[in-house]
N, C-alpha and C positions, 0 to 999 in steps of 0.2 A: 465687157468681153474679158473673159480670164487669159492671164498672163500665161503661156505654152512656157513648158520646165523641161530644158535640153540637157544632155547628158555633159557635153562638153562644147567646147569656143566653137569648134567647126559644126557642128550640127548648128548651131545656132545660125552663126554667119549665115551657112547654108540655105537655113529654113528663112531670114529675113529677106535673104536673097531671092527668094521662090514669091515672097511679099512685095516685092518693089525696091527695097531698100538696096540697093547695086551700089550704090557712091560708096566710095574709101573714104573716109572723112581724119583728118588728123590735126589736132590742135597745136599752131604753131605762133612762137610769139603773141600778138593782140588779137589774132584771126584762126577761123575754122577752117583749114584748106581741105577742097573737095579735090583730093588726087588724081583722079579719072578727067574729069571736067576742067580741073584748072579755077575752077570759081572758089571765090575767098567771100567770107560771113561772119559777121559781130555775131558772138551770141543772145544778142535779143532777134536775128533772124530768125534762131533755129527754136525746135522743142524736141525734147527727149521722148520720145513714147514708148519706150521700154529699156529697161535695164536687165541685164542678167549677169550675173555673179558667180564663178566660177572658182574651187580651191584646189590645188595644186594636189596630185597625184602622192608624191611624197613630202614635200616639205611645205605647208600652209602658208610660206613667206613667196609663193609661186603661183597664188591666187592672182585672179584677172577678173575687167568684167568690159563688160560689151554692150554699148549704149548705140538704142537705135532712133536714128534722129531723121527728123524733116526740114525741108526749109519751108517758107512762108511761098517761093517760087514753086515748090512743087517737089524740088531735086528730095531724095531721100536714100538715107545711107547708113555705114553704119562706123562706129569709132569704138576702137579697142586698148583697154590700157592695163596692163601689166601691172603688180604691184608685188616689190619685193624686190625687182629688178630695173635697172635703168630703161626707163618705158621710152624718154624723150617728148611726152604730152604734158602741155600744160595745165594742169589738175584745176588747177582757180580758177582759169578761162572754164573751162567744162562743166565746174560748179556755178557758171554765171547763165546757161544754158535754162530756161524753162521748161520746168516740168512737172509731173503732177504725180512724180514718187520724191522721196529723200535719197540722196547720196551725197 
């Protein structure tokens, strides 16, 4: 299946949204908290099944990207992190997440 290439953060959301991916996901301290739900997940729960990568309008230090993930339960959602700006996600948890792209 090829990777859908969105113009910006919200169309994407959007379109993952229209896909099943509803959950907020936010990586916080040792755990993935599912915002909506309330359910918390080690990253060997989850896997990433797509990334998208977004640069900043005017200054490239306002780039983001937007990782759409599943759980092994079924839950599936989406996490978003800012980069350039205090995001508040924990980037090495997120990097321990399984997936079958690099980031």
């Amino acid at each position: 299946m090829e990777k859908e290439h969105y113009s910006n953060l919200m169309e994407a959301i959007n379109a993952l949204t229209d896909k099943g991916y509803t959950e907020d996901f936010n990586a916080e301290g040792d755990q993935i908290v599912a915002l909506i739900s309330g359910k918390t997940f080690t990253p060997e729960e989850l896997h990433i099944d797509e990334i998208h990568r977004f640069e900043g309008d005017t200054d490239p230090a306002d780039s983001s990207e937007l990782f759409a993930i599943s759980a092994k339960s079924g839950l599936k959602g989406t996490l978003s992190m800012a980069h350039g700006a205090k995001h508040g996600q924990n980037a090495d948890l997120i990097k321990r997440i399984s997936s079958d792209h690099d980031h």
